[in-house]
N, C-alpha and C positions, 0 to 999 in steps of 0.2 A: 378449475381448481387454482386458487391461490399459492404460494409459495412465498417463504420469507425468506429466503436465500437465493442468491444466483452464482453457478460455477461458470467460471472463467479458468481460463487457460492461461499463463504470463509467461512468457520467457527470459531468465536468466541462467547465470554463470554458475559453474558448479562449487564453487568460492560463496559466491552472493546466498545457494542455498542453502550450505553448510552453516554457516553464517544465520539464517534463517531458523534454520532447528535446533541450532544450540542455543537462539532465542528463545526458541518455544520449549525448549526444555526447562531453559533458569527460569520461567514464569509460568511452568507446569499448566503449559496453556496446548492449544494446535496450534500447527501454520498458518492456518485461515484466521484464526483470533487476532495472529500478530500481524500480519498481510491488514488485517484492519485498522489494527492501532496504528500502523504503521502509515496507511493511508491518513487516519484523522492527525496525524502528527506534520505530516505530510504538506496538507493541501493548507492549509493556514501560511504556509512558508513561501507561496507560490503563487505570487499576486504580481509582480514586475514585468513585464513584457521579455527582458532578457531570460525570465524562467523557463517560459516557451519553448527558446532556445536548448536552455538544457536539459528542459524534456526530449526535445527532437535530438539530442546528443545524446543522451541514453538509449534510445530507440535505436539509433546509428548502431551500435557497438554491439557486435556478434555475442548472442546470449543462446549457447547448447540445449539448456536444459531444458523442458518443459515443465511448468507447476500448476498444478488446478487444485483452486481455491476455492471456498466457500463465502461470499461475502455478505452482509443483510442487505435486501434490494432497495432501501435508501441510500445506502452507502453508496452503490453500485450505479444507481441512477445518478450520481455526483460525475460518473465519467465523463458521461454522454455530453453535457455541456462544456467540462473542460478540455475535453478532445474538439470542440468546436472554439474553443478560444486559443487554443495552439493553433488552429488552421487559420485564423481571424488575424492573429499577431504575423504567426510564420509565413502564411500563403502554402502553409503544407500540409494536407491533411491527414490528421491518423487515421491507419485503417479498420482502429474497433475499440472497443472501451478496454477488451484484454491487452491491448499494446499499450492505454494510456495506464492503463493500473500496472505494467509492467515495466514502463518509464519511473513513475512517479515510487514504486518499491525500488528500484535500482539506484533513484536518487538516496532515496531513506538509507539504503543499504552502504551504501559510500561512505555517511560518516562512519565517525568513531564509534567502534564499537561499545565501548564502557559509557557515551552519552545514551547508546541507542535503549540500553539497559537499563539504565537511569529511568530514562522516558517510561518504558515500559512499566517498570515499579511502579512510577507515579500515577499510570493510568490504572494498572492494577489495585492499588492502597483505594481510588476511589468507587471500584466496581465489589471491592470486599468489603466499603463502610456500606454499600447501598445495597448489597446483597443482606448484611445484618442488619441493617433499619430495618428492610422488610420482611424479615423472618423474626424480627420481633413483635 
């Protein structure tokens, strides 16, 4: 049996998650929705070899909480290879696509909050024209 989704497990900060839900609240969306946007917003930023670096610096930094998410298995299958290009660059391997989807959110989560919002709107205005093209 197939499945379009795959749950992962990420760990961060009880800060990072709040932070997280009050996301997913202003864009009346879930956690797993924004954990996505947040990834495609994400991975685009994250082509320098020094990136690497501060994926494995987020990784570094004591994150309490545990989150499990829901992500579409395209998306998710995007780990798998950039957890092998941290190890390529760093010489250090990650140990599963939950820790690199849990770097790569902790970076997201670092900016500013009012751009993160921003973002999110913007992704959102393009998933409600595409929802009403097709429902017409």
């Amino acid at each position: 049996m197939e499945c379009d989704e795959v749950m992962l497990t990420v760990r961060i900060t009880a800060g990072e998650q709040l932070l997280l839900r009050r996301l997913a609240q202003g864009h009346r969306s879930d956690v797993s929705e924004v954990v996505a946007d947040a990834l495609l917003d994400i991975i685009p930023t994250l082509s320098a070899p020094g990136d690497a670096y501060r994926l494995l610096g987020a990784l570094a930094t004591p994150a309490p909480c545990a989150l499990t998410v829901w992500l579409p298995t395209a998306l998710a299958d995007l780990l798998v290879p950039g957890a092998a290009r941290i190890a390529q660059v760093t010489d250090v391997r990650v140990e599963s696509a939950s820790a690199a989807l849990g770097a790569a959110l902790r970076l997201w989560l670092a900016q500013d909050p009012v751009r993160l919002a921003a973002n999110l709107s913007v992704m959102h205005a393009g998933r409600s024209s595409a929802a009403a093209l097709a429902a017409a």
